[in-house]
Structure formats: structure tokens, C-alpha cells
N, C-alpha and C positions, 0 to 999 in steps of 0.2 A: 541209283536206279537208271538203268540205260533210257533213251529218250521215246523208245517204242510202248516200254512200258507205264511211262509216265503219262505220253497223248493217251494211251489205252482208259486207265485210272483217270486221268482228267474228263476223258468223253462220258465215259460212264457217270461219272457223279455229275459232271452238268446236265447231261441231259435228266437226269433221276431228278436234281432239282429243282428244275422247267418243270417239272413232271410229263415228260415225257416219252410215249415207247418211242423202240428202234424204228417204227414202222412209221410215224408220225416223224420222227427225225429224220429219217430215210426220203421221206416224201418233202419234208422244207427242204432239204440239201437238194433233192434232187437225184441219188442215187439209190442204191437197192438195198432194202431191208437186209438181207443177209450180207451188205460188205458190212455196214455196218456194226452188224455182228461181230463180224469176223476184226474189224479193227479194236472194238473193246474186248478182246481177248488176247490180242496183241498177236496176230495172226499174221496181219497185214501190218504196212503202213502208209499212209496217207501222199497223197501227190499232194504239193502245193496249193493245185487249184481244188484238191477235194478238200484241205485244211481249209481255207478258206471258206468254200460253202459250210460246211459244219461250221463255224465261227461265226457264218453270219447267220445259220439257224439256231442259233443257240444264242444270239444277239451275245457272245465276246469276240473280243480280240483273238486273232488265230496264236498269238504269242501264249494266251491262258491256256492255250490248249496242252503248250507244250510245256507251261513253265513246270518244273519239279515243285513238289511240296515243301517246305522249311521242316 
């Protein structure tokens, strides 16, 4: 699984687990409901420093974000 696809699938299911929407993730991170979006769809991908704010709103490491599944 290429790595766009993997942060996409990572973000989604963490933030589902938090139990949280894109709009509530959107507003910890700091940026906009719809990149949001648009990154758990594998649309986009992530600058460094947006991986990080999502990692620290979602309280993991920016690495879980990207690790692949086993």
C-alpha cells in the first residue's frame, strides 16, 4: 500500500476511534474541515508540519500515522 494511502486509512480510523468528526479534528489540528476530508480520501497529502498537528490532535505519534498495517 503506497504511503498516501496508508496516512489516509490511518487518519480515518484514529480519528473514528477518538470518536471524533473531521470538523472537531479539523478545529484541534487547526486547519479546515474539508482538507481534512480531502486527506482521508487520499486526495491530498500531508506537509510535515500538518502531520504533526494531526498527531498531536489525535494525541499519537506522527510516525502511527504513517506506519502501514501488518
Amino acid at each position: 500500500m503506497e504511503i498516501r494511502k496508508t496516512f489516509a486509512s490511518n487518519l480515518r480510523l484514529m480519528r473514528q476511534t477518538k470518536g471524533l468528526s473531521q470538523e472537531e479534528l479539523a478545529h484541534r489540528a487547526e486547519i479546515d474541515r474539508t482538507y481534512v476530508s480531502s486527506l482521508e480520501r487520499g486526495i491530498y497529502s500531508p506537509s510535515i508540519d500538518v502531520l504533526e498537528k494531526l498527531a498531536s490532535a489525535l494525541g499519537v505519534s506522527p510516525g502511527e500515522l504513517i506506519r502501514p498495517h501488518e
